[in-house]
C-alpha positions as CSV (number, residue, x, y, z in Angstrom):
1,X,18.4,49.9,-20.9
2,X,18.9,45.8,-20.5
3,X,22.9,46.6,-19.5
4,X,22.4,49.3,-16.6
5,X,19.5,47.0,-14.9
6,X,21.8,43.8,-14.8
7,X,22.7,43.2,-11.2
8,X,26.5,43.5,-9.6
9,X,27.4,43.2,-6.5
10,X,30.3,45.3,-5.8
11,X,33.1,44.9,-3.2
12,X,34.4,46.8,-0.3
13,X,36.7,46.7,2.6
14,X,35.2,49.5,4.8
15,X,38.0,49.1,7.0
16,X,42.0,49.1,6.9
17,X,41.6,47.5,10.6
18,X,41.6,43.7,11.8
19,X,38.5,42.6,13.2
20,X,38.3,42.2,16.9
21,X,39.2,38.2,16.3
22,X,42.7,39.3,15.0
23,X,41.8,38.2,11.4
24,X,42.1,40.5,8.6
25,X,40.1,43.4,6.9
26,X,36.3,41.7,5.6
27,X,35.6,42.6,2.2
28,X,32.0,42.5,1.9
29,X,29.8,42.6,-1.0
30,X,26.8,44.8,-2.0
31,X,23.9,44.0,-4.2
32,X,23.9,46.8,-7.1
33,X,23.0,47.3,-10.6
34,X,25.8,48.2,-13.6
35,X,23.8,51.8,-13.9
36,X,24.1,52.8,-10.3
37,X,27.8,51.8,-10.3
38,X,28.2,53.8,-13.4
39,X,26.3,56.6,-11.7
40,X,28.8,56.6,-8.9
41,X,31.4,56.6,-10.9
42,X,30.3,59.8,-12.9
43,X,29.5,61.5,-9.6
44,X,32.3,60.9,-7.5
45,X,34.2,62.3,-10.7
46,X,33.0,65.4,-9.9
47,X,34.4,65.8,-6.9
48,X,37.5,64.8,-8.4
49,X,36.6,67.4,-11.1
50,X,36.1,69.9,-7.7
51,X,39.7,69.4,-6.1
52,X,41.4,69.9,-9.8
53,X,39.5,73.6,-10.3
54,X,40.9,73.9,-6.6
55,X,45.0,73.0,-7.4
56,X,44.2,74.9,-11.3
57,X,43.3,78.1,-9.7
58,X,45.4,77.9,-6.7
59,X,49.0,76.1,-8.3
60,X,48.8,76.3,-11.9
61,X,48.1,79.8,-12.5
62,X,44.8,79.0,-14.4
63,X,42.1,82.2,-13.9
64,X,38.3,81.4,-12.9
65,X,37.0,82.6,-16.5
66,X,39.9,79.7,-18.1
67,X,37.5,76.9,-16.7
68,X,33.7,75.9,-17.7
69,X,31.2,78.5,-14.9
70,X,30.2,74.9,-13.6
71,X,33.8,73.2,-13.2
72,X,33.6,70.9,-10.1
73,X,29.9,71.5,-9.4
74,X,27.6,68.9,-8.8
75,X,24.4,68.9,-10.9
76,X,22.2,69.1,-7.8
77,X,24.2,72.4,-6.3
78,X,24.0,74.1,-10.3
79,X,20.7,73.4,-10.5
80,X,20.3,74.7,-6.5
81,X,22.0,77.7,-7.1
82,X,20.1,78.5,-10.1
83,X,16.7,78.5,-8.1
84,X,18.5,81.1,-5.4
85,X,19.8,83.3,-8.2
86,X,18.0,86.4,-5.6
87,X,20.4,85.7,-3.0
């Protein structure tokens, strides 16, 4: 797809700190693509997706059998565990 090749580049402080000049946090930018940034952003959702089964099941009374088998799972662990079903 023409949208998810166009090139980004996204912006991050990877630290709260000053430098050792005294100056402020540097935001620096990374060359990317609109579909990796998208892929990021569907990944990282679930872990998010992970720490919600967590406070369901834990605080909000929700059973194991109330949420989809694969809740919180990344694709690579699902599709893991499904090649160790022996074990």
């Amino acid at each position: 797809n023409v949208i998810t090749n166009c090139p980004v580049v996204a912006h991050f402080y990877l630290s709260p700190s000053e430098d050792e000049k005294g100056g402020g946090s540097q935001e620096i930018g990374l060359t990317s693509t609109i579909g990796r940034e998208l892929g990021f952003c569907a990944h990282h959702a679930i872990h998010h997706m992970a720490m919600v089964k967590i406070i369901a099941l834990n605080f909000a009374g929700l059973s194991v059998d109330e949420l989809p088998p694969d809740f919180g799972k990344a694709p690579s662990t699902i599709i893991y565990d499904r090649g160790n079903t022996s074990n």
